[in-house]
NUMAR-361023 format. One record per residue: residue number from 1; x, y, z of N, C-alpha, C, O in turn. Coordinates in Angstrom, 2 decimals. Atoms other than C-alpha are relative to their C-alpha. Layout:
BEGIN
  vodo   n_east  n_north     n_up  ca_east  ca_north    ca_up   c_east  c_north     c_up   o_east  o_north     o_up
   NUM        X        Y        Z        X         Y        Z        X        Y        Z        X        Y        Z
...
// end
This chain:
BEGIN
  vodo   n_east  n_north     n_up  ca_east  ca_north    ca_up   c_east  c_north     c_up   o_east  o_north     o_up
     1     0.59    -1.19    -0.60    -2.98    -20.32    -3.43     0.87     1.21    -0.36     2.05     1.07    -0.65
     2    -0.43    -1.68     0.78    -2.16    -16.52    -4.55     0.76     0.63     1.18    -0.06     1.33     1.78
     3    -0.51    -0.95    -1.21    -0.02    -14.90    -1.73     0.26     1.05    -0.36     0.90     1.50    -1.30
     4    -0.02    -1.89     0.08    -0.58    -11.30    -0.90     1.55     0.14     0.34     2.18    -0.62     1.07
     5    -1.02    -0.97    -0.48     2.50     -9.07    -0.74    -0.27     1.27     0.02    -1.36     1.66    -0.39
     6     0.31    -1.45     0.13     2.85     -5.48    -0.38     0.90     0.35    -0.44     2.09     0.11    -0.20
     7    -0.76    -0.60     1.10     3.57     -3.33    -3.29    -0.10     1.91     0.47    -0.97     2.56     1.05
     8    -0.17    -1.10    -0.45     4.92      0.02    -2.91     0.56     0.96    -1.43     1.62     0.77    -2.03
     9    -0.33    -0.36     1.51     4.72      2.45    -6.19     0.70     1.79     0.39    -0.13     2.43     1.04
    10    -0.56    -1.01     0.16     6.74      5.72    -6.13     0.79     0.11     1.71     1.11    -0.96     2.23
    11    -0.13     0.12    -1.49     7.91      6.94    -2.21    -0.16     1.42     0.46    -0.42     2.24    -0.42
    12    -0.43    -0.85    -0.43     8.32      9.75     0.34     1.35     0.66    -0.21     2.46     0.14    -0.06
    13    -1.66    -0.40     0.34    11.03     12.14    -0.61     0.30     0.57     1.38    -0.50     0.88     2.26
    14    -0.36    -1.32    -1.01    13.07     14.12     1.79     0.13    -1.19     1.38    -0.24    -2.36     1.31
    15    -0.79     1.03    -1.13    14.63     12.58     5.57    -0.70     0.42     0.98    -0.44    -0.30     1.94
    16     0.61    -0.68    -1.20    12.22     14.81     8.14    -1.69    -0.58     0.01    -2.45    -1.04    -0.84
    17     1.93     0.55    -0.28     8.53     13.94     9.63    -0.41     1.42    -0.83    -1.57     1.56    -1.24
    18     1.20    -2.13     0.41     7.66     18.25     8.22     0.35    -0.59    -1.54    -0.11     0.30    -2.26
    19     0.05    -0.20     1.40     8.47     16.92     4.48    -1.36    -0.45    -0.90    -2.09    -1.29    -0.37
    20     1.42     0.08     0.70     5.46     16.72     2.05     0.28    -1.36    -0.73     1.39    -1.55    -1.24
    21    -0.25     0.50     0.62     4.64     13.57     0.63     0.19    -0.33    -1.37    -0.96    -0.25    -1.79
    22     0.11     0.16     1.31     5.41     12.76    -2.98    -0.83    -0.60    -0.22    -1.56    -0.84     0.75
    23     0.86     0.89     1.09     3.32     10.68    -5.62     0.45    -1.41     0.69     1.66    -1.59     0.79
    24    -0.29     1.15    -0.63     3.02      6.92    -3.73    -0.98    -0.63    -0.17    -1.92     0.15    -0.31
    25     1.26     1.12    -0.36     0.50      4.24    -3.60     0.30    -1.34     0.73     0.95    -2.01    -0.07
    26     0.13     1.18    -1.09     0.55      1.27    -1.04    -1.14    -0.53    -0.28    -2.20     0.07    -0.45
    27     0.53     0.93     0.87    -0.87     -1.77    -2.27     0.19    -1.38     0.60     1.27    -1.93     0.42
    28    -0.24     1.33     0.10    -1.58     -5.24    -0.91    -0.33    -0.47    -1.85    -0.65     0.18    -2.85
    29     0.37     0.59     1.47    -2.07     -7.39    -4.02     0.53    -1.64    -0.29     1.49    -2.02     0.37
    30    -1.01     1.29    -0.33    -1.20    -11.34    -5.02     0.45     0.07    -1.23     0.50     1.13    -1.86
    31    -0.12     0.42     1.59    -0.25    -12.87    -8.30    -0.50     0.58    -1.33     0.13     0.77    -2.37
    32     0.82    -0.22     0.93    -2.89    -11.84   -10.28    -0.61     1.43    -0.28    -1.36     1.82    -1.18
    33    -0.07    -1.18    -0.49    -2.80     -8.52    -8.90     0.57     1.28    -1.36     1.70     1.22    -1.85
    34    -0.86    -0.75     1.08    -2.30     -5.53   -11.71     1.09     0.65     1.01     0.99     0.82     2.23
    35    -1.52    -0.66    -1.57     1.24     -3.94    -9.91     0.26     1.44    -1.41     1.41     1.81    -1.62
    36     0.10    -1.56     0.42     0.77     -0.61   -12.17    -1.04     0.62     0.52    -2.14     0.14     0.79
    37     0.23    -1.12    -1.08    -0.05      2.39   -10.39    -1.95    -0.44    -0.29    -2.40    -1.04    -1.26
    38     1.61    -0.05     0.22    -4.33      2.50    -9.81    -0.45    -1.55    -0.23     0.12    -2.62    -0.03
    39     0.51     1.66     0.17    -6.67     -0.30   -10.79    -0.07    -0.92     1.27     0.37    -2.08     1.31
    40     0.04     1.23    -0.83    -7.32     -1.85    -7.77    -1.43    -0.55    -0.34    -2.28     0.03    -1.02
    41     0.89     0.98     0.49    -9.78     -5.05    -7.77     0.45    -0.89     1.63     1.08    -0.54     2.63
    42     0.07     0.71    -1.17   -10.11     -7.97    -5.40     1.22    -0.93     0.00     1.43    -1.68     0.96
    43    -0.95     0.01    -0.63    -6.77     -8.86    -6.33     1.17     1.08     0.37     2.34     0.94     0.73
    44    -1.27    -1.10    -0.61    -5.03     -5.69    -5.55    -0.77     1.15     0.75    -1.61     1.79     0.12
    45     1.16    -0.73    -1.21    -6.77     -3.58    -2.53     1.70     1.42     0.28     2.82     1.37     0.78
    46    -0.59    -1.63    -0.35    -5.13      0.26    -2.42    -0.22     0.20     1.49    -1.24     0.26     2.17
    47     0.14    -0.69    -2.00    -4.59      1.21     1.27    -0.16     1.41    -0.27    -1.16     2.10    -0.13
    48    -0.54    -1.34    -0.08    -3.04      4.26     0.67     0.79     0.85    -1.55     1.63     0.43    -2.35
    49    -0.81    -0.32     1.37    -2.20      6.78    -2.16    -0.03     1.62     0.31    -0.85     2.27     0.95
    50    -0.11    -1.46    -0.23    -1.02     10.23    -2.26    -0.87     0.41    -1.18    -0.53     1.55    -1.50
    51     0.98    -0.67     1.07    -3.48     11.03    -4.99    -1.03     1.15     0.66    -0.90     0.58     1.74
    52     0.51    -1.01    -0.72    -5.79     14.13    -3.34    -0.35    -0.57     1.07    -1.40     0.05     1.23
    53     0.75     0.29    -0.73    -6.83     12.38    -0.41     0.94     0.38     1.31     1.91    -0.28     1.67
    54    -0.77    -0.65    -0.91    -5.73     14.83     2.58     0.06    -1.91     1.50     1.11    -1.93     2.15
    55     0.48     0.50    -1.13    -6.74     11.69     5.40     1.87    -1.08    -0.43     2.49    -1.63     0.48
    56    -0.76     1.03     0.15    -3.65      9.54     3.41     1.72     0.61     0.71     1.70     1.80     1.01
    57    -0.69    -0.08    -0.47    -0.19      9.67     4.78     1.00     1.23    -0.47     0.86     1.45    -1.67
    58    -0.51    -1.75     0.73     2.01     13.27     4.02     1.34     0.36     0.76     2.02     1.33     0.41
    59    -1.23    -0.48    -0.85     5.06     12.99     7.08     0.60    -1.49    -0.42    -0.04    -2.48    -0.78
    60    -0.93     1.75     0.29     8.05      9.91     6.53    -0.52    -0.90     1.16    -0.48    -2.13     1.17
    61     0.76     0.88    -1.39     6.12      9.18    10.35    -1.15    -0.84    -0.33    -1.40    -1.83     0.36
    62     0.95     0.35    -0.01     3.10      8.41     8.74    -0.29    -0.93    -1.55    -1.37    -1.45    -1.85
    63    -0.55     0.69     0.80     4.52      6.77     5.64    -0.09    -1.05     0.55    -0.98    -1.90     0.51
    64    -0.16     1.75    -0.53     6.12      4.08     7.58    -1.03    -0.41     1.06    -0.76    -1.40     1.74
    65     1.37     0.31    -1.07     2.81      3.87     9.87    -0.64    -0.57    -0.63    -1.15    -1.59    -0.17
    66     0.74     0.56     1.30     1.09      3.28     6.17     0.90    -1.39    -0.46     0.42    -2.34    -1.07
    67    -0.94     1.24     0.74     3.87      0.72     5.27    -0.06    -1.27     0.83    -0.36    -2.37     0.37
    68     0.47     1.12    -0.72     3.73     -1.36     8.45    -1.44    -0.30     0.52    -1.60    -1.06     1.47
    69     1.17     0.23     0.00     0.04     -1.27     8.32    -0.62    -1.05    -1.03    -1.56    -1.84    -0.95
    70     0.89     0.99     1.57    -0.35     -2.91     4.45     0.83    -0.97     0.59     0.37    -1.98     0.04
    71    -0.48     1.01     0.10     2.22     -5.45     5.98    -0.57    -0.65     0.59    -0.60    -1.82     0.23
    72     0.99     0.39    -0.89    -0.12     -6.07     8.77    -0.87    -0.94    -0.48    -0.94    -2.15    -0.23
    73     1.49     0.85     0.68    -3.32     -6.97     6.67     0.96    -0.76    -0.63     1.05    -1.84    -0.06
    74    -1.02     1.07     1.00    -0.35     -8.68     3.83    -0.45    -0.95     1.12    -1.62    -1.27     0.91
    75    -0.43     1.22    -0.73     0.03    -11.33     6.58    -1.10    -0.54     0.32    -1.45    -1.53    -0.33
    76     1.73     0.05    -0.03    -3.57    -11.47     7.89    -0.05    -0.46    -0.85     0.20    -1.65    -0.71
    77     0.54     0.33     0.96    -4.47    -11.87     4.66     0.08    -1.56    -0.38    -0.89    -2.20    -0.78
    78    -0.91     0.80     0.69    -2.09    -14.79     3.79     0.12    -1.27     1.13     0.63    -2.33     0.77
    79     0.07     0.56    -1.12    -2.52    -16.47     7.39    -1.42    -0.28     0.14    -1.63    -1.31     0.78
    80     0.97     0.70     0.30    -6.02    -16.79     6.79    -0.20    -0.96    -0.99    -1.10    -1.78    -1.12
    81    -0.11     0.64     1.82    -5.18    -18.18     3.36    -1.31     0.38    -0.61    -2.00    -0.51    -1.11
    82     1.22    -0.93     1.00    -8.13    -15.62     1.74     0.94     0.15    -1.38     2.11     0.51    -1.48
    83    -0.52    -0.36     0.98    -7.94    -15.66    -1.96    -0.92     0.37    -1.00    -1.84    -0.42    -1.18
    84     0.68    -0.95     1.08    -9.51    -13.77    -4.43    -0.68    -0.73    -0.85    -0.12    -1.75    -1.25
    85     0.35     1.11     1.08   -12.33    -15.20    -7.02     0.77    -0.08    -0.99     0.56    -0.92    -1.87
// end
């Protein structure tokens, strides 16, 4: 079976909740999973990406809110033992 992990591509810069986020993408994904930036599929599911999308995470508060969220489903995922065709 393929176990999900969560992949984490670029990060938040800067040490304050008021800093802007950088270039990031949050990424469950298993094995088979592409782990370069984009391309998601049914084995790699994008949560979150700073690409234009104002709703995605932009304070280090809401970063690590996004980070222990993909670890959330990761486990879910992997505790159901769901695996991708």
């Amino acid at each position: 079976m393929a176990k999900w992990e969560v992949q984490v591509l670029g990060k938040l810069q800067g040490a304050t909740d008021d800093d802007e986020a950088d270039d990031f993408e949050i990424s469950v994904l298993n094995e088979r999973g592409d782990r370069n930036w984009g391309w998601g599929c049914e084995n790699k599911i994008i949560l979150f990406s700073a690409e234009g999308n104002e709703l995605n995470p932009g304070t280090k508060e809401q970063f690590e809110f996004a980070l222990n969220t993909a670890q959330i489903f990761c486990d879910r995922l992997n505790e159901l033992g769901i695996v991708a065709p």
